[in-house]
C-alpha positions, 0 to 999 in steps of 0.5 A: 625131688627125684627124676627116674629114666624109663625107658623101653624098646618097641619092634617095627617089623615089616613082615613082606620085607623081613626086616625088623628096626627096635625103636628105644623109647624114654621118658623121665618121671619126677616124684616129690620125696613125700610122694615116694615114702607114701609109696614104700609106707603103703607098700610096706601095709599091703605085705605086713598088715593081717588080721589074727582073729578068725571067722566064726558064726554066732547065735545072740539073744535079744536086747544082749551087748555083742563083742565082735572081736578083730586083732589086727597086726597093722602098720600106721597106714593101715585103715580097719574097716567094718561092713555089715553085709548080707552074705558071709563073702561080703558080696552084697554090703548093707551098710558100711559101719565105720572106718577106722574109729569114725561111724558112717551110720547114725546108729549109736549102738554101733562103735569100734573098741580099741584097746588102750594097750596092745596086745603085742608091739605090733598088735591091736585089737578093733573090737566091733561092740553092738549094744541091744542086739534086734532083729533087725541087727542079724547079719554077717559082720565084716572086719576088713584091712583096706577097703581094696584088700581081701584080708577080711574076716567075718561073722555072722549073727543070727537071733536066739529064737525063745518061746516063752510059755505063761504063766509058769503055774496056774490053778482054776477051779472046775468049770472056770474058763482057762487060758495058757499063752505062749509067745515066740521072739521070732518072726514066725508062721502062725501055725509053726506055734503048737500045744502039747499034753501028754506028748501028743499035739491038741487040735487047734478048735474043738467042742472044749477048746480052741487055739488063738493065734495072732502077730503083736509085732514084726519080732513077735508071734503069740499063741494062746489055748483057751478051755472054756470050761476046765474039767479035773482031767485037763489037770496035767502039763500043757507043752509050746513047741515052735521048732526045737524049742519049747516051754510048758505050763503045769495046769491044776485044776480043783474041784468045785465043792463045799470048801475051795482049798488053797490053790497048790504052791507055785514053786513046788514041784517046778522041775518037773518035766513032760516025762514025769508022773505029774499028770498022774499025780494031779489027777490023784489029787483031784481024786482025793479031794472029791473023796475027802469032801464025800467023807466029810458029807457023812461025817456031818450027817452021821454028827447030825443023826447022833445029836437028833438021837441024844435029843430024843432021848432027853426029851423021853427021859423028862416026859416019863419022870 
């Protein structure tokens, strides 16, 4: 064991009479030799240990594996903290992850990677991994030395918001009833989900159409554009906006006559978009599908009348003989 002396003086003034006297004051201190090298270990920690990774923010797509990375140059005294937090300074912790390798939520998702070999002599890597990345999941993530340090670095998550148009293609034949759904992985306003056609947005009710919207889920919002009876000029590309993001629907529609050609291949011309001539080209389609069928209408009578002709002509010829 070791024995320190301290000692310090104190002033006892007294001001009336001017006079001052210093009283030394001593007292002795005993530490046991283990107590002392945790002293200086954790001395040594706090003036050596820091985090080499830097903060970023991160926009994650659902049901997806994130790796949050967090090199650390650490001593063996050091603890590596992860918090899930609800600001990016950590003001407000929602959960306290793990410490070191041990988990102090009941969520299997959340684990620290370490890496068998490191990187350098003195550094390692304390990787936060997050499988299945929800919702309920965004946050900023803070990787933390010593639950009393500011030595921190954080990120912070946020859902990649989709919207997802379907189906990709449809055909119907004039006067069918049409649908075109359009879903949102983000938990959003109803009204915030629109339709376009030709660059200009469709009102939600109408005589010929109305607008569907409704909530599945906390996660999920969806809309769906219900024409009661397709024309050939609702033909074209059908645009589901939320935002900035956005997916379209390319609609054929086939006219209802004698004979109902195949419906027009699903994956030609799929890489078309809003600003091509696809609206003309459907509406040109249909055009020349009703011209066909008017063609073939007189090619069959025309065929008809000849035969009537022939016929009347035998039919004399025998009579006069």
């Amino acid at each position: 064991d070791l024995f320190f002396k301290i000692c310090y003086s104190v002033d006892l003034g007294d001001l009336e009479a001017e006079e001052t006297m210093k009283l030394n004051v001593c007292f002795l201190v005993m530490f046991a030799l283990s107590d002392l090298n945790c002293l200086i270990i954790e001395r040594a920690s706090l003036q050596e240990s820091h985090i080499v990774s830097e903060s970023k923010n991160f926009t994650v797509h659902a049901n997806e594996t994130v790796h949050l990375p967090c090199a650390v140059k650490r001593t063996s005294q050091t603890i590596v903290i992860w918090n899930q937090c609800e600001d990016a300074n950590c003001n407000h912790i929602r959960n306290l992850l793990i410490v070191n390798k041990e988990n102090f939520v009941n969520d299997l998702r959340f684990r620290v990677l370490v890496d068998n070999e490191k990187i350098s002599s003195d550094l390692e890597n304390w990787n936060l991994e997050i499988r299945k990345f929800g919702k309920n999941d965004e946050a900023c993530y803070q990787c933390q030395l010593n639950s009393f340090q500011t030595k921190s670095i954080h990120y912070c998550l946020k859902l990649q918001t989709k919207v997802i148009a379907e189906p990709n293609r449809i055909s119907v034949f004039q006067n069918e009833p049409l649908k075109l759904r359009c879903y949102s992985d983000d938990h959003v306003r109803l009204h915030n989900i629109n339709w376009y056609k030709h660059k200009e947005r469709i009102d939600d009710h109408s005589d010929s159409h109305v607008v569907e919207r409704k909530i599945l889920n906390q996660n999920q919002a969806f809309s769906t554009l219900v024409i009661k009876s397709a024309k050939l000029e609702d033909a074209g590309v059908y645009i589901c906006r939320f935002g900035h993001h956005h997916d379209k629907i390319y609609v054929d529609v086939l006219s209802n006559s004698l004979f109902r050609y195949e419906k027009i291949d699903q994956n030609s011309n799929s890489d078309q978009n809003e600003d091509d001539p696809s609206n003309s080209y459907l509406s040109m389609s249909a055009s020349l599908a009703n011209t066909i069928f008017s063609f073939t209408k007189f090619s069959i009578v025309f065929y008809i009348y000849l035969l009537l002709i022939i016929i009347f002509s035998v039919f004399n010829k025998y009579n006069i003989e």
